[in-house]
C-alpha positions in Angstrom: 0.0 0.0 0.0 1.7 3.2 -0.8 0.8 6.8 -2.0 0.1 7.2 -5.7 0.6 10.5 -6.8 1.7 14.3 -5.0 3.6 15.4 -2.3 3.5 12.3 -0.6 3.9 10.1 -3.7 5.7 6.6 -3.1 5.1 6.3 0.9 4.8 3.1 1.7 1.7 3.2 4.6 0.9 1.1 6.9 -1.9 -1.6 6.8 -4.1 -2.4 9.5 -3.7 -6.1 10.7 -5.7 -9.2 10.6 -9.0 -9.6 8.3 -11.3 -7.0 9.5 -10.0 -4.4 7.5 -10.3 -4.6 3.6 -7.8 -2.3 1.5 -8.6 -0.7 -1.3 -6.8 -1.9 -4.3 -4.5 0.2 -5.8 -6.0 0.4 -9.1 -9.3 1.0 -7.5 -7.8 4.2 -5.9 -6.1 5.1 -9.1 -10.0 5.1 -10.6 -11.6 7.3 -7.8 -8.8 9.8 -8.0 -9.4 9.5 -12.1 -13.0 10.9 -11.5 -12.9 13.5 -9.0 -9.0 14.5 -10.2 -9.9 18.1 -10.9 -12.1 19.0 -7.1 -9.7 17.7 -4.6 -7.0 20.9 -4.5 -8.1 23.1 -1.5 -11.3 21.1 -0.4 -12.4 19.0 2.4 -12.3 15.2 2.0 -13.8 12.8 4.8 -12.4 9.5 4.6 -15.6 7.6 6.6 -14.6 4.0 7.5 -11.3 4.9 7.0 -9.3 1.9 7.8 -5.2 2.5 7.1 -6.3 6.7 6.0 -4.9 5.4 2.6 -7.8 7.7 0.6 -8.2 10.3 2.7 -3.9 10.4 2.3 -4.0 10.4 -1.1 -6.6 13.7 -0.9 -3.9 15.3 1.4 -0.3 14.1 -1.0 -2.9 15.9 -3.9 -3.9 19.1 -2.3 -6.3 18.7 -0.5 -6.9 21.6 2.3 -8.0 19.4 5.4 -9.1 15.7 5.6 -11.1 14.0 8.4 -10.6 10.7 9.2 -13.3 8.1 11.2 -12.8 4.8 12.3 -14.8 2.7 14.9 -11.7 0.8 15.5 -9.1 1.5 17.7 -6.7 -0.2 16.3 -7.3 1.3 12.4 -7.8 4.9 14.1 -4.2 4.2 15.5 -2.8 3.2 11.8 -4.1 6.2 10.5 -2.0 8.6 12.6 0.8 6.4 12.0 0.6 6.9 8.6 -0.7 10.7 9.2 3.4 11.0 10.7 5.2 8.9 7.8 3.8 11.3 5.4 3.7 14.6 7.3 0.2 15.7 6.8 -0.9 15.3 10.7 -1.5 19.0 10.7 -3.6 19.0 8.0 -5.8 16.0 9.5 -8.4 14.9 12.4 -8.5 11.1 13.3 -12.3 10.3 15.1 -12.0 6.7 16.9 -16.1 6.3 16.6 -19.2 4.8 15.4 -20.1 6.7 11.9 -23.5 7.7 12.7 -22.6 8.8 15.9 -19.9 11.4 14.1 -22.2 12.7 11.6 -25.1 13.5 14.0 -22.4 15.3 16.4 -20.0 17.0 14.2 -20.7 20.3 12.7 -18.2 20.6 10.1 -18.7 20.2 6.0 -17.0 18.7 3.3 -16.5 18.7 -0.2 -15.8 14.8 -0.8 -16.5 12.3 1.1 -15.0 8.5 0.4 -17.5 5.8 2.0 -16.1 1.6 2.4 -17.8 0.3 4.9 -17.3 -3.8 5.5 -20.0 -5.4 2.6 -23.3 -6.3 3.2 -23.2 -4.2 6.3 -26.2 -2.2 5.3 -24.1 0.5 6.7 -24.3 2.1 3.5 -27.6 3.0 3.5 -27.7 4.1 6.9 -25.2 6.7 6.5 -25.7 8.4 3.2 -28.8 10.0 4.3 -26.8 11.5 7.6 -23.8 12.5 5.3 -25.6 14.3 2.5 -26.5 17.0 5.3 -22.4 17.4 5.9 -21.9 18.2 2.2 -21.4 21.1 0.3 -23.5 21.5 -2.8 -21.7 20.8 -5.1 -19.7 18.2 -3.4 -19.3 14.2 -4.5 -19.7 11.5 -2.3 -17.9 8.1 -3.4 -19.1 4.7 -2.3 -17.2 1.6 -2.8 -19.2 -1.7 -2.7 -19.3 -4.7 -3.9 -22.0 -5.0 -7.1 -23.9 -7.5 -5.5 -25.0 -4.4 -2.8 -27.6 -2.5 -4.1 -27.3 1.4 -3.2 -30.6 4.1 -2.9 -30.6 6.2 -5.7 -31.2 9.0 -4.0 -29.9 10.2 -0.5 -30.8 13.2 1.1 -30.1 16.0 -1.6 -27.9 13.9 -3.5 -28.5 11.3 -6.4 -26.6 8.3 -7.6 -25.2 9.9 -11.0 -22.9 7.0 -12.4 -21.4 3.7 -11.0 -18.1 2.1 -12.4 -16.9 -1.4 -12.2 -13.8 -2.6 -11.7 -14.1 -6.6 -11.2 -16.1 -7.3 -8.4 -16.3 -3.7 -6.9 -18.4 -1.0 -8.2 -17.8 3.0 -7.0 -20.1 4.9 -7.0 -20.6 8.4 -7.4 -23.5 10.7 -5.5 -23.7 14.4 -6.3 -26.3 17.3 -5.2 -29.3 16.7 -7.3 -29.2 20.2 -7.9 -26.0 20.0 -10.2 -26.9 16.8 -11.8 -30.2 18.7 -13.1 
């Protein structure tokens, strides 16, 4: 697991251990940064189920202004300001050790994109898109990995599902304020 593209480029991170934690594959993340390459300078990512803070990383080595990071698990929440310190962006970064629900109904903040891969089949999906889309900015994204056996709502709060891509087994797909999809 290391650092695509930017500042950070080529850091080897940090993975969480054992089997609860599922990594993004790197050709995956090479995809999600494909489609949302020209909005992450100088924005806000959130980086929900973060696991090893590989995405939400990746937002920071590629300009992004500030990235918050939220992880139930101790242990992943702990990875992620590891690797926060082997590249440097710690100042540039909150790490949340909670429940995602629990985060979105208490924090007041707002973000431009927000990066959603939640363990499969969790229904955890459709839980907290509806609590997210009231933490975005208009004309934000919000980017859901799943597998594409897991059907997603096509509508969450003020957002819409506009487009999903495949990549083997794993879809990602994209939500943006049905205002600018209009």
């Amino acid at each position: 697991m290391r650092v695509i593209t930017g500042t950070a480029r080529g850091r080897r991170l940090i993975p969480p251990e054992g089997s609860q934690v599922r990594p993004t594959p790197d050709r995956v993340k090479e995809a999600l940064y494909n489609i949302i390459q020209f909005e992450v300078e100088g924005r806000s990512f959130l980086d929900l189920f973060a696991g090893s803070g590989q995405i939400g990383i990746e937002a920071l080595s590629r300009g992004a202004a500030r990235a918050v990071f939220v992880d139930a698990s101790k242990e992943s929440a702990a990875v992620v300001q590891k690797n926060l310190q082997i590249t440097g962006f710690g100042s540039r970064a909150q790490v949340y050790q909670t429940d995602a629900l629990d985060f979105l109904r208490c924090y007041d903040g707002r973000f431009d994109l927000a990066f959603l891969d939640p363990p499969y089949h969790s229904g955890l999906l459709e839980a907290v898109l509806p609590a997210l889309s009231q933490r975005m900015n208009r004309g934000g994204a919000i980017l859901c990995e799943h597998p594409q056996d897991e059907e997603l709502p096509q509508e969450a709060g003020g957002f819409r599902a506009v487009r999903s891509y495949r990549y083997g087994k794993i879809l990602l797909t994209v939500f943006r304020h049905k205002e600018m999809t209009e």
